[in-house]
ROVEXTI-578499 format. One line per field, with one value per residue (C-alpha): x, y, z; residue number from 1. Coordinates in nm, 4 decimals. Example, Ala and Ser with C-alpha at 12.3 -4.5 7.8 and 13.67 -1.06 7.14 Angstrom:
% residues 2
east c(1.2300, 1.3670)
north c(-0.4500, -0.1060)
up c(0.7800, 0.7140)
resi c(1, 2)
% end
This chain:
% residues 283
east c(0.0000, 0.1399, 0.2649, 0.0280, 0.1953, 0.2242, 0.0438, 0.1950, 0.3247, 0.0528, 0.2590, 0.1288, 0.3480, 0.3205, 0.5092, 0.4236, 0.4202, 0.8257, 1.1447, 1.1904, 0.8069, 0.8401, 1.1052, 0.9240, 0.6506, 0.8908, 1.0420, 0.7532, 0.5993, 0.9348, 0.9521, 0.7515, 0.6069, 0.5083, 0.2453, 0.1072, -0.1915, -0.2410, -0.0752, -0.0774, 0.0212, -0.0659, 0.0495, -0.2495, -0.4634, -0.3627, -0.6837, -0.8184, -0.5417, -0.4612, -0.0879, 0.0801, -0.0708, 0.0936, 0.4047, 0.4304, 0.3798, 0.0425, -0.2636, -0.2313, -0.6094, -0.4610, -0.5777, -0.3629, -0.5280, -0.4092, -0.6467, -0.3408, -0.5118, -0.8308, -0.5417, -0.4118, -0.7449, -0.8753, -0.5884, -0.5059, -0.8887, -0.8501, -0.5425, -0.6525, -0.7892, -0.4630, -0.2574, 0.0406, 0.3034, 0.0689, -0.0056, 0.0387, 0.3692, 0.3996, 0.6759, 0.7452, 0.8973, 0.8048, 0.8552, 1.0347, 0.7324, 0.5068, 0.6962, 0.6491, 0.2937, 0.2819, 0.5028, 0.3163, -0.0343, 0.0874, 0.1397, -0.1583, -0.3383, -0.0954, 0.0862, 0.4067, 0.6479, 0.9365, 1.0540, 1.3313, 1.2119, 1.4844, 1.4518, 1.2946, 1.4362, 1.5798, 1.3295, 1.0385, 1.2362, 1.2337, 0.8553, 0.7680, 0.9702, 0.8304, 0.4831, 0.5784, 0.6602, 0.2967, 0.1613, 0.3762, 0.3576, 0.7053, 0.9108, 1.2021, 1.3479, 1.6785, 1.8618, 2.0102, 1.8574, 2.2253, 2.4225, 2.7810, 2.7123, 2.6219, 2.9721, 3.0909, 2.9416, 3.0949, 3.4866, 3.4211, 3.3324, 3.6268, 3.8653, 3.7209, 3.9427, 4.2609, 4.1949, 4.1500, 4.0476, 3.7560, 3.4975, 3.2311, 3.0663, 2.6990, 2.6330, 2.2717, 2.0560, 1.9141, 1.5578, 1.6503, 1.4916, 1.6993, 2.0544, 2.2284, 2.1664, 2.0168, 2.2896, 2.5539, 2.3773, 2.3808, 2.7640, 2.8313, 2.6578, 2.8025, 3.1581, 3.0929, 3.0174, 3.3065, 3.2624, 3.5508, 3.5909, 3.7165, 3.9337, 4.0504, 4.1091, 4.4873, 4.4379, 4.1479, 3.9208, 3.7344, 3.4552, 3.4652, 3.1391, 2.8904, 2.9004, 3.2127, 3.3036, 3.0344, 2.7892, 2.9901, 2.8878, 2.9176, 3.1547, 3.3609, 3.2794, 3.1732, 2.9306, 2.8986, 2.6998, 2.6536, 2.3284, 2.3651, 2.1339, 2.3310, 2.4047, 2.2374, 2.3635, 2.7123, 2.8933, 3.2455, 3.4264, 3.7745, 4.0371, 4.3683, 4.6852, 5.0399, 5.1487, 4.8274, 4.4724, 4.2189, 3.8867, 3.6021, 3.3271, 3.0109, 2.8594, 2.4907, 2.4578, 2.0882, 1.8206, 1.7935, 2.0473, 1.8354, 1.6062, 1.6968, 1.7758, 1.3722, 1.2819, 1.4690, 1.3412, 0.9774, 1.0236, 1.1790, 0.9872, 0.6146, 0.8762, 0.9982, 0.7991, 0.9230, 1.0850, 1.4323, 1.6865, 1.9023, 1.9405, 2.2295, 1.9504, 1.7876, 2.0636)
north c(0.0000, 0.3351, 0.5843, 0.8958, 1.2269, 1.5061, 1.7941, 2.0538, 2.3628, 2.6216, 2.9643, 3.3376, 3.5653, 3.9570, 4.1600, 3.9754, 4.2795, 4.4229, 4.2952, 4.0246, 3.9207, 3.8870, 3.6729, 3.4416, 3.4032, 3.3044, 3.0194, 2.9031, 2.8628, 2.6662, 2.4174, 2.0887, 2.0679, 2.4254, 2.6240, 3.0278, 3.0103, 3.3908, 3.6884, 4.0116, 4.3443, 4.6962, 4.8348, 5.1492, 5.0441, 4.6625, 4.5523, 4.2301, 4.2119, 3.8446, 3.7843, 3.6216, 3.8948, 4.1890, 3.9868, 3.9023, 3.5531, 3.4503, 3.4346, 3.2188, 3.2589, 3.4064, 3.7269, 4.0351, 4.1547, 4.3911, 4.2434, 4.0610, 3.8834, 3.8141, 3.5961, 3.4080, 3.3242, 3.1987, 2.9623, 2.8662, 2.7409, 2.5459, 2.3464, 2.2844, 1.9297, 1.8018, 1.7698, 1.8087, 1.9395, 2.0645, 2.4083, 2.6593, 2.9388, 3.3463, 3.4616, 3.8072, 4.0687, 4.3615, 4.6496, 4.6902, 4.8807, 4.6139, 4.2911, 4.2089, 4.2485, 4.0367, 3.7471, 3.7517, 3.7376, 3.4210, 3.2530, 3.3467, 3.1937, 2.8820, 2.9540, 2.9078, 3.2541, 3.2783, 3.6139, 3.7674, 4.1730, 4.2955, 4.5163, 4.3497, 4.4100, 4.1893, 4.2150, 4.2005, 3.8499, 3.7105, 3.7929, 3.6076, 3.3031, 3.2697, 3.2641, 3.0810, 2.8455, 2.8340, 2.8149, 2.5231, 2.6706, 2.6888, 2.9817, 3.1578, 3.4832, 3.4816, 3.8062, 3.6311, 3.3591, 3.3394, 3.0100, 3.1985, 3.4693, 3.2091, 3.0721, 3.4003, 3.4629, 3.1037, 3.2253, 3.5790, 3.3824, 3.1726, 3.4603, 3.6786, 3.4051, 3.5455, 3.9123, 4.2179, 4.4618, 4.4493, 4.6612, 4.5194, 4.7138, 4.6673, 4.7974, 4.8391, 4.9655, 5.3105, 5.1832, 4.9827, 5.1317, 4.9843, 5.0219, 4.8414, 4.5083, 4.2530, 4.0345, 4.2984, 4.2417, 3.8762, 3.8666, 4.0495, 3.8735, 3.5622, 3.7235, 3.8051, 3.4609, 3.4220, 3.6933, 3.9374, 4.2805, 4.4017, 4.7103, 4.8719, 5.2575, 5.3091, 5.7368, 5.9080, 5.9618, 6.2743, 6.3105, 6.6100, 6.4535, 6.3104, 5.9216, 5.8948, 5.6097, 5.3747, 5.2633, 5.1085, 4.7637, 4.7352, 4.4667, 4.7315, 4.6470, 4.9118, 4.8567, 5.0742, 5.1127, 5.2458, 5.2920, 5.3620, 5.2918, 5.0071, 4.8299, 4.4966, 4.3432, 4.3100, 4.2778, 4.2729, 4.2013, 4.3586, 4.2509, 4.3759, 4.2768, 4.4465, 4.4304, 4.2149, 4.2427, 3.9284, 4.0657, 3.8668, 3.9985, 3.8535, 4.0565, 3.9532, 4.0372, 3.9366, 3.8313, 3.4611, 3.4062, 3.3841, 3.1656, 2.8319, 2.9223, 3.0274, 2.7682, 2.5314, 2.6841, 2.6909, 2.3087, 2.2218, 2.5104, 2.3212, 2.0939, 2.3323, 2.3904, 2.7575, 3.0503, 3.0021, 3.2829, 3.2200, 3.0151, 2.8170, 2.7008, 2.5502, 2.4217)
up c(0.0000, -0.0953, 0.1739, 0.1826, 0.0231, 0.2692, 0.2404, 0.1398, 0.4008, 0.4232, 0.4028, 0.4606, 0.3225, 0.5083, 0.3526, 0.0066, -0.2233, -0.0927, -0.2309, 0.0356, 0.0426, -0.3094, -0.2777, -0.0172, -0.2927, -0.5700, -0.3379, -0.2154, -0.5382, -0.6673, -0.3809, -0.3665, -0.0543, 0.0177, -0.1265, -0.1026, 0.1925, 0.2526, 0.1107, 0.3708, 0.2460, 0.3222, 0.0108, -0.0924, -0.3526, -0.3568, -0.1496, -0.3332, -0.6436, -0.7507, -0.5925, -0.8808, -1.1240, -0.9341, -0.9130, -1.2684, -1.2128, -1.3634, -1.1293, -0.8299, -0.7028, -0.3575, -0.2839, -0.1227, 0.1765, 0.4456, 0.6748, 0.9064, 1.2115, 0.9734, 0.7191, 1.0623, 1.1246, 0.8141, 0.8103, 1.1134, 1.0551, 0.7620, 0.9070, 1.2755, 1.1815, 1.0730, 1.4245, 1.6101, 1.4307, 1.0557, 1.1367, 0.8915, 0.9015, 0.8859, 0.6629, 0.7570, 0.6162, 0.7050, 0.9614, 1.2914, 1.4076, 1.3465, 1.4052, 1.7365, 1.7440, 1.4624, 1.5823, 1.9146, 1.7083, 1.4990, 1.8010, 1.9699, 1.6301, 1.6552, 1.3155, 1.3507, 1.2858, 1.0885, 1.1415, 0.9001, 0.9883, 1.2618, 1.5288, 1.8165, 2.1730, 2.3581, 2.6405, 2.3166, 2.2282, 2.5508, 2.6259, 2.2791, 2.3893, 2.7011, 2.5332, 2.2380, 2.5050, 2.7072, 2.3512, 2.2270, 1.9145, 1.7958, 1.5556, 1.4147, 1.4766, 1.1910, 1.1739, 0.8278, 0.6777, 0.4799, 0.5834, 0.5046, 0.7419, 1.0501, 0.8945, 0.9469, 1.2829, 1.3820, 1.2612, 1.4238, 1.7573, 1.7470, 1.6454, 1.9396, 2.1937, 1.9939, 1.9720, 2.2320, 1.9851, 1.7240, 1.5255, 1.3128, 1.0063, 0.8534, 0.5340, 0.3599, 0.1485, 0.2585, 0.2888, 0.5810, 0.8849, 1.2323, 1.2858, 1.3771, 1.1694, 1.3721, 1.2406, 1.3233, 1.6939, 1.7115, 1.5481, 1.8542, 2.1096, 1.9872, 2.0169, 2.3902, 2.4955, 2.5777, 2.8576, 2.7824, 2.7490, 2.4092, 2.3007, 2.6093, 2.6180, 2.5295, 2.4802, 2.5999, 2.2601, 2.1651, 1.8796, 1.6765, 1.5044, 1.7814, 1.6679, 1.4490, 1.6657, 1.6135, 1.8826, 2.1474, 2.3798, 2.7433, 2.6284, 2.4588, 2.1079, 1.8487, 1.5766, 1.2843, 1.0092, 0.6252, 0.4371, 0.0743, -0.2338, -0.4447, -0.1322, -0.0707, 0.2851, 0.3622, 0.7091, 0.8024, 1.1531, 1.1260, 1.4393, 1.4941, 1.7086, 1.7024, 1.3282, 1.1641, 1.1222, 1.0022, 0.8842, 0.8116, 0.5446, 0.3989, 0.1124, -0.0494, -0.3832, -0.4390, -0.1809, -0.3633, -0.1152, 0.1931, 0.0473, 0.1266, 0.4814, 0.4837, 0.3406, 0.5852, 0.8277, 0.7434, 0.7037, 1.0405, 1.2731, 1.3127, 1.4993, 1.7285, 2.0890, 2.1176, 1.9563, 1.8830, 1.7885, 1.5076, 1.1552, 1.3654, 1.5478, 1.2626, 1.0785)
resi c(1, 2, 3, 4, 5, 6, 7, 8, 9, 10, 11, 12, 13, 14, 15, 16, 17, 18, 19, 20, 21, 22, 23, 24, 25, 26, 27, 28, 29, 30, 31, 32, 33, 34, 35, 36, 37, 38, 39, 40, 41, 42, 43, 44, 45, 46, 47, 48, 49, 50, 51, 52, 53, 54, 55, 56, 57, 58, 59, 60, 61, 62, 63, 64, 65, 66, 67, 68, 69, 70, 71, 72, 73, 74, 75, 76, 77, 78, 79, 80, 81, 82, 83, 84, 85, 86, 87, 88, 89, 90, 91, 92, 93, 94, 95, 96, 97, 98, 99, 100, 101, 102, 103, 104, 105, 106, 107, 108, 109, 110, 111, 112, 113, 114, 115, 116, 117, 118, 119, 120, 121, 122, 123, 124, 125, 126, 127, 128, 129, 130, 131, 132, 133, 134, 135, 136, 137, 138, 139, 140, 141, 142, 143, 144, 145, 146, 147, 148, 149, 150, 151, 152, 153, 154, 155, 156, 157, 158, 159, 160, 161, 162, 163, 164, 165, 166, 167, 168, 169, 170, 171, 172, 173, 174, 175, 176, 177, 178, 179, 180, 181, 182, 183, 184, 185, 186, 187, 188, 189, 190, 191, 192, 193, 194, 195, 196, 197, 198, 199, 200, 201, 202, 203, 204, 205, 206, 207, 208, 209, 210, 211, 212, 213, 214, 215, 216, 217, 218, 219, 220, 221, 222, 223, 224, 225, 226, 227, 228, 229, 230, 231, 232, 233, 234, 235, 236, 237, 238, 239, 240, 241, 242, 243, 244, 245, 246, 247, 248, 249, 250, 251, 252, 253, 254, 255, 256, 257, 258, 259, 260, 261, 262, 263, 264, 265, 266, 267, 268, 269, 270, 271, 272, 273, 274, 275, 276, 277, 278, 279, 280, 281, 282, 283)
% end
């Protein structure tokens, strides 16, 4: 007797109308086992308009609405019947304004989130986890959904046990609204694991220009970052030592390259019990 086919992954896209939502759509679409459930946008004058259509992808009979929690409903309807671990997942794109409201009301509807939008606080993060975890309904917050940068974060990390002094640079696009990078943020983080301070004060410094020096960490690291049209996302972690430096950079050319990490992890997160930070939590 033959093995029933899975059904495919029920995906809302919010966001679906900007570059990255666009992007979701596109690999959803290509994949096998996941298909286009809702489409959330709040784009004026794109109430109701057929999502392949405005994309340029030939009707898809899935409507754009801007109607958010009335999407999570509808579908976290439609797939309640099918059990543990067959709920639908949020893709989301979208603002720092807006996300943590919106990961918080996914969970509430028990669709799983898969957050790429940065800008969440830390104490924001650790409320959703905690009831992500009273839920059992299980997500993804992923500063980068790119596997070379979590390669990158991994070598920074491991480099940080070697060096005293290090900066790291972000660069973006100029329609990015936070700063710095979430990833810039977790590259750090993962760099003061090992609980040391970093570039001690050798000369007392002075700023001509309020902020020339970056934003600085209690940990002593300094983050900086560029926003210029052309750019895509790029980050580099520079350290230096009497007579050598070793820098580390990661530079994204085109957003294809996130996704396969969002695809993996739309694929392994109706596992999960609880928000997890991180694609190296996925991988």
């Amino acid at each position: 007797m033959a093995t029933p086919t899975a059904s495919p992954i029920p995906v809302v896209v919010v966001g679906a109308l900007g570059r990255m939502g666009a992007e979701v759509v596109k690999a959803v679409l290509a994949s096998d086992d996941c298909r286009v459930a809702g489409a959330v946008d709040t784009t004026p004058g794109k109430e109701g308009v057929d999502l392949g259509s405005e994309l340029g992808l030939g009707a898809l009979d899935v409507a754009v609405t801007s109607d958010f929690e009335g999407c999570l409903c509808a579908v976290s309807q439609e797939v309640r019947q099918l059990g543990q671990g067959q709920g639908a997942v949020m893709v989301d794109f979208t603002h720092p304004s807006v996300v943590y409201e919106h990961t918080r009301a996914a969970i509430a509807y028990g669709v799983h989130p898969v957050i790429g939008t940065t800008g969440l606080s830390p104490e924001q993060l650790q409320d959703l986890q905690v009831f992500s975890e009273k839920a059992s309904v299980g997500g993804a917050v992923i500063p980068n959904f790119s596997v070379g940068m979590v390669l990158l974060q991994q070598a920074a990390a491991a480099a940080a046990r070697f060096y005293d002094h290090a900066e790291l640079t972000e660069l973006h696009h100029n329609r990015k609204a936070d700063a710095p990078s979430g990833t810039c943020i977790k590259t750090a983080e993962l760099m003061e694991e090992l609980g040391k301070s970093f570039n001690p004060e050798e000369v007392e410094e002075h700023e001509s220009l309020a902020g020339s020096r970056g934003g600085r960490r209690p940990s002593g690291l300094r983050l900086h970052s560029l926003r210029l049209p052309g750019l895509v996302a790029h980050q580099e972690v520079m350290f230096g030592a009497p007579g050598e430096t070793y820098t580390l950079r990661h530079d994204t050319m085109d957003r294809s390259a996130y996704m396969p990490g969002v695809l993996l992890t739309v694929r392994r997160v109706r596992q999960l019990n609880a928000l997890v930070y991180g694609l190296e939590r996925i991988l």
